[in-house]
C-alpha positions as CSV (number, residue, x, y, z in Angstrom):
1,X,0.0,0.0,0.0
2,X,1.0,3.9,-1.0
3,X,0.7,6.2,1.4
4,X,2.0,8.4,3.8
5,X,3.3,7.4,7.3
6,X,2.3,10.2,10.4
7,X,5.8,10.7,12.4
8,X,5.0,14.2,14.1
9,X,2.0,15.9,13.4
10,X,0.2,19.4,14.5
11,X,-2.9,19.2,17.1
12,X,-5.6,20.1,14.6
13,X,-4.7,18.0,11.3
14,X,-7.8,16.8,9.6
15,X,-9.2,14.3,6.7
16,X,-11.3,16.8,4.9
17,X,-13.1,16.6,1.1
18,X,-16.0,18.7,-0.1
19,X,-18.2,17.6,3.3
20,X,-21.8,16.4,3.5
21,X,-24.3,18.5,2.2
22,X,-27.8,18.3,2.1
23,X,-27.8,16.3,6.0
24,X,-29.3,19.4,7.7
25,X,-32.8,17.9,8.1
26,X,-30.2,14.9,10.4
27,X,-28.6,17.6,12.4
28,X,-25.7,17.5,10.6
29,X,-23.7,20.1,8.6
30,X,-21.7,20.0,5.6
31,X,-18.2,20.2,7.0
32,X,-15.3,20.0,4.8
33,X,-12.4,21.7,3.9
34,X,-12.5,25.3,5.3
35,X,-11.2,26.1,2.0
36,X,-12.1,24.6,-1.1
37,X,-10.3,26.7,-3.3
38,X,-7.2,25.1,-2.3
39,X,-8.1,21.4,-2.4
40,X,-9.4,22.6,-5.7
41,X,-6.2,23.8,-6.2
42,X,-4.4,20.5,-5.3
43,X,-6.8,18.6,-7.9
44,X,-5.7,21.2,-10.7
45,X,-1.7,20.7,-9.7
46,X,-2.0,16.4,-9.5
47,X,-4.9,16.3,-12.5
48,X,-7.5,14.6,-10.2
49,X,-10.9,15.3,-9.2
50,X,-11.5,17.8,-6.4
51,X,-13.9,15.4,-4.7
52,X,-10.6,13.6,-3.5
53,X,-9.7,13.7,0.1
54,X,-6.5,15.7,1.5
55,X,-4.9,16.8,4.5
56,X,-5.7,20.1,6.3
57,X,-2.9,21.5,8.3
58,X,-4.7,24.1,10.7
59,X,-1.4,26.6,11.5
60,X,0.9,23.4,11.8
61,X,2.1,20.8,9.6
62,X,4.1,17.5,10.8
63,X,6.6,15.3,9.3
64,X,5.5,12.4,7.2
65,X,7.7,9.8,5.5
66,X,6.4,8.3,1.9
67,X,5.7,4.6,1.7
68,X,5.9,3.8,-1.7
69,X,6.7,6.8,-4.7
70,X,4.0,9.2,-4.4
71,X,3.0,12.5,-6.0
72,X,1.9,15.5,-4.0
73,X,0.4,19.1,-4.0
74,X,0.7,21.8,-1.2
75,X,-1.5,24.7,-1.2
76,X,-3.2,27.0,1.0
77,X,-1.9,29.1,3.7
78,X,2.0,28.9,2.8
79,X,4.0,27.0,5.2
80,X,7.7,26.1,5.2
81,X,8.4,22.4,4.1
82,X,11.2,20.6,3.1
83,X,11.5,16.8,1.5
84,X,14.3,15.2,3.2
85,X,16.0,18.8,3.8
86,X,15.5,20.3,0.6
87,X,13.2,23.4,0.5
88,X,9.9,22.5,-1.5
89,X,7.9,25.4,-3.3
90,X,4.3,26.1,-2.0
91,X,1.3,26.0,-4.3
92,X,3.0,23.7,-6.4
93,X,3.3,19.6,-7.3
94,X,6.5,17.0,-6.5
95,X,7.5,13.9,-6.7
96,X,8.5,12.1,-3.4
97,X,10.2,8.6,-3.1
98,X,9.5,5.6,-1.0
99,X,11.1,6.6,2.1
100,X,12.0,9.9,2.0
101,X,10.6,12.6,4.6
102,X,8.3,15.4,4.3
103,X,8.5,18.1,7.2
104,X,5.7,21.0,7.4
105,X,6.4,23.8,9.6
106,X,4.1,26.0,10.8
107,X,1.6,28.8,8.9
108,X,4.0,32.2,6.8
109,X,0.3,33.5,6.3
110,X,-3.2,32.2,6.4
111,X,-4.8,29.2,8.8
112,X,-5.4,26.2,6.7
113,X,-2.7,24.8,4.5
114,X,-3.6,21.6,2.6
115,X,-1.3,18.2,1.7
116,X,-2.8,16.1,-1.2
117,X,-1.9,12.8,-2.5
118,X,-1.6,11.7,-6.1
119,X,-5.6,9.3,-5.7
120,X,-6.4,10.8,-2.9
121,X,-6.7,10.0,0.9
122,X,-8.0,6.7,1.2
123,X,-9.5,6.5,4.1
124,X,-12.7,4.6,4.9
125,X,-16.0,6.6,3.9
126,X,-18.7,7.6,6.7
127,X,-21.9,8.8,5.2
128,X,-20.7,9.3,2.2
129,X,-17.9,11.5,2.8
130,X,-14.7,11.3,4.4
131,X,-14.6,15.0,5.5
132,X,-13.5,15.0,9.4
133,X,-16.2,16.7,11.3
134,X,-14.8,17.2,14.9
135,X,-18.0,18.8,16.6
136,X,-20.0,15.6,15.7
137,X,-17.4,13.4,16.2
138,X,-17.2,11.9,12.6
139,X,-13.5,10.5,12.6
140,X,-10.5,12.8,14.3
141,X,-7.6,14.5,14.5
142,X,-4.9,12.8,12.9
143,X,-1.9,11.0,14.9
144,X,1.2,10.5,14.9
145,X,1.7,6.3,13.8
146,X,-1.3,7.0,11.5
147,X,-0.7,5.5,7.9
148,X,-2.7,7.9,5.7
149,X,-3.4,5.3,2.6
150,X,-3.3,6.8,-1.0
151,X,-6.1,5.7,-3.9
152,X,-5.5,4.5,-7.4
153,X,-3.1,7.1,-8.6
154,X,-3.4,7.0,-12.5
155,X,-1.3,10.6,-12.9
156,X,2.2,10.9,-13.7
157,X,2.3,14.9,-13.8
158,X,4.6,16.7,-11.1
159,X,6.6,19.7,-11.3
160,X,3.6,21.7,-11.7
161,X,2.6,25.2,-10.4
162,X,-0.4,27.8,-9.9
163,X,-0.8,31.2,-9.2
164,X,-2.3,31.1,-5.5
165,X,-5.1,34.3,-5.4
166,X,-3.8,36.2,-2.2
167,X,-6.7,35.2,0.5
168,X,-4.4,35.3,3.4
169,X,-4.5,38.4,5.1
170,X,-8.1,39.5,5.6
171,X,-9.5,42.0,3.4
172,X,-13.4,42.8,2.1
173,X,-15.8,40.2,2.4
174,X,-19.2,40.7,0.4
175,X,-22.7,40.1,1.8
176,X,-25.9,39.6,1.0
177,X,-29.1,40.3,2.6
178,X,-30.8,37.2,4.5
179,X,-34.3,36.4,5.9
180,X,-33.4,37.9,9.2
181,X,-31.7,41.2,8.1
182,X,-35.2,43.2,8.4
183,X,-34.7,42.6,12.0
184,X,-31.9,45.2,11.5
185,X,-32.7,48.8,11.3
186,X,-31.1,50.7,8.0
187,X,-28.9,52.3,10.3
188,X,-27.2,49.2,12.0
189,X,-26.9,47.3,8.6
190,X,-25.1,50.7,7.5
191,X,-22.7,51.2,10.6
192,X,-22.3,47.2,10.2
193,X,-20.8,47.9,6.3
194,X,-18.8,50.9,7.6
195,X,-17.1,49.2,10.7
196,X,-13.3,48.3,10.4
197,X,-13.2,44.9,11.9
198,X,-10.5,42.5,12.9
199,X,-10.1,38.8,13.5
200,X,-11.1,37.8,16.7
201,X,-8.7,35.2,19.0
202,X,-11.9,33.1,19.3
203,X,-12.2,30.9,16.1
204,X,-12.3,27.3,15.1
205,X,-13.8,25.0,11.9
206,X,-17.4,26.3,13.3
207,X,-16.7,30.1,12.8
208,X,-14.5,33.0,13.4
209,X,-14.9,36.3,16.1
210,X,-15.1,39.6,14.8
211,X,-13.9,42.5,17.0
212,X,-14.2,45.9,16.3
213,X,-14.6,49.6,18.5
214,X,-18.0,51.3,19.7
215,X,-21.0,49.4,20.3
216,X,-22.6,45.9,19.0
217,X,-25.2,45.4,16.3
218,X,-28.8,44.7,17.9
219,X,-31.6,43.3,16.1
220,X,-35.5,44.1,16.9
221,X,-37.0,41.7,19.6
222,X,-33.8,39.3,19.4
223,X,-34.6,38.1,22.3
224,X,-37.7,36.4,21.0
225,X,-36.4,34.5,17.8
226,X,-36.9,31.4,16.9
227,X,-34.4,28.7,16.7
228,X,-33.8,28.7,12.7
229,X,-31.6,27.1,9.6
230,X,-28.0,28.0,9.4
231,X,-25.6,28.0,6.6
232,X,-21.4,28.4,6.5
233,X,-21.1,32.2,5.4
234,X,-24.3,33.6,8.0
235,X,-22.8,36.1,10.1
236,X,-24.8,35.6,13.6
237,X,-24.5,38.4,16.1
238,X,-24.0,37.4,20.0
239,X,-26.2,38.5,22.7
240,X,-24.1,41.3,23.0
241,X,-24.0,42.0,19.4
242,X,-20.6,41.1,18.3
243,X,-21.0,39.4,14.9
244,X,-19.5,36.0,14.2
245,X,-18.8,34.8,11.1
246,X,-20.2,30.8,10.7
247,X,-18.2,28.5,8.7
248,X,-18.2,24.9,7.2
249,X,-18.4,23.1,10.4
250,X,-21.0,25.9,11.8
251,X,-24.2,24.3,14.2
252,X,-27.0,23.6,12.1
253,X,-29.7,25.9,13.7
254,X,-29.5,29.0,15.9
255,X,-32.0,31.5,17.5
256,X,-29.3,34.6,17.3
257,X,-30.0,37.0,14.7
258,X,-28.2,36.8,11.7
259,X,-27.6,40.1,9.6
260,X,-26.8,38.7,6.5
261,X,-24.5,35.7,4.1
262,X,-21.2,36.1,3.0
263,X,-20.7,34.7,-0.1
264,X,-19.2,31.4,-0.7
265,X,-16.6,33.0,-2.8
266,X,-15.2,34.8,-0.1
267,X,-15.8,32.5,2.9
268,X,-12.2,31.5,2.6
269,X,-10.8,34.4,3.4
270,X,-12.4,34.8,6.8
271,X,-11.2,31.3,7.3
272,X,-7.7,32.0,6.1
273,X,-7.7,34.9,8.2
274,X,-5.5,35.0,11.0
275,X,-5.8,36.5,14.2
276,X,-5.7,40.5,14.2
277,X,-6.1,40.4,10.9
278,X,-8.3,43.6,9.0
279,X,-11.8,42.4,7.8
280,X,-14.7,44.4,6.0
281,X,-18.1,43.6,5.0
282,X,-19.2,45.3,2.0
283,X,-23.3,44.8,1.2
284,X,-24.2,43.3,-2.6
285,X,-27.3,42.7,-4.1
286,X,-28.6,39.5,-4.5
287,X,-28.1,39.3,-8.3
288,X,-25.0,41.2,-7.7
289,X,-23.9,38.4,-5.2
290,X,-25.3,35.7,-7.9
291,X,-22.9,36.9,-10.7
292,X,-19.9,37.2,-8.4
293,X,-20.2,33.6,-7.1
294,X,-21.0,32.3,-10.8
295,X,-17.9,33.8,-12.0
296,X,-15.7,32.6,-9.2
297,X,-17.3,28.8,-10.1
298,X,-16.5,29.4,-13.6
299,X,-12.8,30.4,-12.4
300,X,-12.6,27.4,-10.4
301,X,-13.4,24.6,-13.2
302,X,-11.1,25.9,-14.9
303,X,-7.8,26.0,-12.9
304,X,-6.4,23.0,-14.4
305,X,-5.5,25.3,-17.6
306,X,-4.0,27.6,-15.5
307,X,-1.0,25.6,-14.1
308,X,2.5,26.1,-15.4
309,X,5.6,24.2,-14.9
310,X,7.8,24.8,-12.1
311,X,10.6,26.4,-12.9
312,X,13.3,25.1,-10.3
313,X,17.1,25.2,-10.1
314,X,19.1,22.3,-11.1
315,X,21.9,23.1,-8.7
316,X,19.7,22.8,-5.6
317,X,17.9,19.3,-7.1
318,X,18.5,16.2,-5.0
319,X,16.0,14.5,-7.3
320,X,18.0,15.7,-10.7
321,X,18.7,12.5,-11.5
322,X,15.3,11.0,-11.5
323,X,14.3,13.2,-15.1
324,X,14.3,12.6,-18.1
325,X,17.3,15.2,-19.3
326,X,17.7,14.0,-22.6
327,X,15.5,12.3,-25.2
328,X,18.1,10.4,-27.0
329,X,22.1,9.2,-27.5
330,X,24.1,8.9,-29.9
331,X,27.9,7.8,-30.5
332,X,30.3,10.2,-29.9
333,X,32.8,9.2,-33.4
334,X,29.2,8.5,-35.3
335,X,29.2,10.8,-38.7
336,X,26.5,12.7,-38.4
337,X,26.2,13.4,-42.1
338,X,26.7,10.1,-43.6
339,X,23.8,8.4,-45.2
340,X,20.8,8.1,-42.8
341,X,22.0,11.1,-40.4
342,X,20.5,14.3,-39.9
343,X,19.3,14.3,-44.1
């Protein structure tokens, strides 16, 4: 069996995929990885589906030693790693060989860095995913003397790259009206849009804190709502009105107000946000929000065109020797130009 054998591993490594959706009505939510742009990035790099399982590194990596030649993508939050001491490049494919090691330090920018495996994490299936979902304990954290197993691994590309859009540091996050946002006067919806928030220290797969100066957003009669439907992007405000963001792992119903959605597009980047970091909300309009999101799909199914080779330098190659560096031979006292030769 291929795979990948756990040596030393961060607290809060995770089995995630594309989650479970459509279990609400079970008390369950969809889970997954917090950001699916980069495990959608991983599929483009090893030319597999996205559907395939990975690794999620939350701040901290580990060390893992190949059983068996494998192929691999990193991307995500940027992290330092090296394959048996030589420095690897982020957001990008390589080749690693039965035994050698591969050692992931901890988060340059970002949360959630992401280790894929030419075929995927093979792990065994539980209701019809194999997303990790910690708050309802559907599998765990991994180990250290955990063997994470690959699948049928039909690709041969490595040595591949692609451009990583910059979701790391915070930024604006667009929003769309919900079916609780009447409950907010004009006014608080409008201070809401024109408050300079940061990341909170209070965050996990469920959601993240927002923190910001002056007073909290209140909703009309909050006191008196009913416990309703949540989705990853609703932005539910605390009994003291300080908003927090919900995100893949988020409870499945709530009775605190909600002021709006952030769209799915940009959910990543209040995951990938670290603490302290600057966050805005900017209001869009439905239709507005529909055309963003539909791009961003359209974007997305279309990564695989968009990676390039990696251009690395021979000098620093421990693995130089394992190309292809020349298509042919010939003898050195051959005539070239003799009958049959270069005509």
């Amino acid at each position: 069996m291929k795979g990948l054998k756990t040596l030393r591993v961060g607290p809060s490594v995770t089995v995630q995929d594309q989650g479970r959706p459509g279990r609400l009505a079970q008390g369950l939510s969809c889970g997954g990885a917090a950001d699916l742009l980069a495990l959608a990035e991983g599929a483009a790099l090893l030319r597999q589906s996205p559907d395939l399982a990975a690794l999620e590194l939350a701040g901290m990596g580990g060390i893992f030693e190949a059983q068996g030649d494998l192929r691999i993508a990193l991307t995500g939050a940027p992290m330092s790693v090296q394959r048996d001491g030589e420095t690897l490049s982020w957001n990008a494919s390589h080749l690693m060989r039965d035994g050698q090691r591969l050692e992931i330090g901890a988060a340059k920018r970002g949360v959630y860095g992401y280790l894929h495996i030419g075929g995927g994490i093979d792990s065994a299936p539980l209701l019809g995913a194999r997303a990790t979902h910690l708050i309802s304990g559907l599998g765990g954290a991994v180990a250290v003397g955990d063997f994470l197993q690959a699948g049928a691994d039909a690709g041969r590309d490595v040595g591949m790259t692609l451009p990583a859009e910059d979701r790391f540091g915070g930024g604006e996050l667009r929003i769309v009206e919900s079916f609780q946002s009447d409950l907010f006067s004009t006014e608080v919806r409008k201070r809401f849009a024109e408050t300079s928030f940061t990341r909170g220290t209070r965050a996990n797969r469920m959601g993240v804190e927002l923190i910001s100066e002056g007073e909290g957003f209140a909703a009309a009669g909050q006191l008196n709502i009913l416990s309703e439907i949540i989705v990853p992007g609703d932005v539910q405000m605390t009994g003291d009105g300080k908003p927090f963001i919900l995100l893949r792992e988020a409870q499945t119903t709530g009775g605190y107000p909600r002021i709006g959605t952030v769209l799915p597009c940009d959910l990543f980047r209040a995951a990938q946000a670290q603490a302290g970091e600057p966050l805005r909300l900017r209001w869009v309009s439905l239709n507005e929000g529909l055309g963003i999101q539909g791009k961003f799909d359209k974007a997305m199914r279309a990564l695989p065109s968009a990676c390039k080779a990696l251009v690395r330098d021979p000098a620093t190659m421990q693995d130089l020797l394992s190309y292809q560096l020349i298509s042919g031979a010939i003898s050195a006292g051959a005539d070239l130009f003799s009958d049959g030769e270069f005509k």
